[in-house]
Every structure is written in C-alpha cells, then in structure tokens.
C-alpha positions in Angstrom: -17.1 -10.8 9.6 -13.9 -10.8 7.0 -12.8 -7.3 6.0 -10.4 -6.3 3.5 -8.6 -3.2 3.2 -8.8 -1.0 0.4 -7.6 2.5 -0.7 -10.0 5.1 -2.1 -9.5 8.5 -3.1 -10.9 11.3 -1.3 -11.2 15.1 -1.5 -8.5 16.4 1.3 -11.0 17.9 3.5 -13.0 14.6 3.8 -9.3 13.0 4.6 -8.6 15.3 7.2 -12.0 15.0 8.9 -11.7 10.7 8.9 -8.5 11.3 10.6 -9.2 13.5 13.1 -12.3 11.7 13.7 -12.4 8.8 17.0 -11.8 5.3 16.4 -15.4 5.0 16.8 -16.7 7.3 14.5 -14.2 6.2 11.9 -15.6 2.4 12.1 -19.0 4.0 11.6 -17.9 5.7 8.5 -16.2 2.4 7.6 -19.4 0.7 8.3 -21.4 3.2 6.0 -19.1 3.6 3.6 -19.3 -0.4 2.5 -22.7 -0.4 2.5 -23.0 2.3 0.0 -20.5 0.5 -2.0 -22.4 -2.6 -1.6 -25.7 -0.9 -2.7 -24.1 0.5 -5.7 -22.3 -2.9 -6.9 -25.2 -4.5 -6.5 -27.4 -2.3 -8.6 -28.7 -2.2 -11.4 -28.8 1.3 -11.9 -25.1 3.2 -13.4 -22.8 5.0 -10.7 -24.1 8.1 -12.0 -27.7 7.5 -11.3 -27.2 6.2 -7.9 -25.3 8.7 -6.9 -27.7 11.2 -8.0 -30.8 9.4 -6.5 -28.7 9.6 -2.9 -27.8 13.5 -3.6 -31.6 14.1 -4.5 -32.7 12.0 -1.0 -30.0 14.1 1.1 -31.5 17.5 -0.7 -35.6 16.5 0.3 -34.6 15.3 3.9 -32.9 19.4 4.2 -29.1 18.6 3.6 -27.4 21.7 1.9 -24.1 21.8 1.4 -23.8 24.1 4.3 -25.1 21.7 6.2 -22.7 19.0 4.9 -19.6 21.5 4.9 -20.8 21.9 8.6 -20.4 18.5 9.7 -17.8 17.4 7.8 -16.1 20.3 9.7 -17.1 19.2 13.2 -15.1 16.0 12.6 
C-alpha cells in the first residue's frame, strides 16, 4: 500500500505520548488515525458532527476523560 506523509497538529501531550510510544504502537496509531480521516472525508456528515457522534460512542462504551488522560499517559 502507497503512504504519504503528512503533518497534523496536535495538542503537546498527545505529541509527547506518539513519541515515546514503540514503533509498533505508533504504526497502529498511524493505521487508526487514516481511517478516521478516511471516514470523515468520506462522509456526508460536517467535521463537527462526526466528531461529535465518535465522542458520544467513546462516552456510552465508559470512556471519561480520566480514562483517556490515563492512557494517553501510559504511552
């Protein structure tokens, strides 16, 4: 599969955590991270909307931002 490299902007903490993370757990975040961006090209529905339709998933599956502060830590 042809990959292209592109720059996004990130909150600092998220930076810090994709580099400290392995090689393999930064191609998986790679990985997820283009299909989300896929998804949301694709759709039909504004930014805004998706994004709030992924937030409201996370929230009824038990993510809290504790949670997600939490793991984002561990990387």
């Amino acid at each position: 599969m042809a990959v292209e490299e592109i720059t996004i902007r990130v909150d600092p903490e998220v930076a810090q955590a994709y580099r400290a993370a392995s090689e393999e757990d930064r191609r998986k975040l790679e990985l997820l991270i283009s299909l989300r961006l896929k998804d949301a090209t694709r759709s039909r529905q504004s930014l805004e909307a998706l994004m709030n339709e992924i937030s409201r998933n996370a929230q009824e599956r038990g993510l809290t931002p504790e949670i997600l502060e939490d793991i984002l830590g561990d990387q």
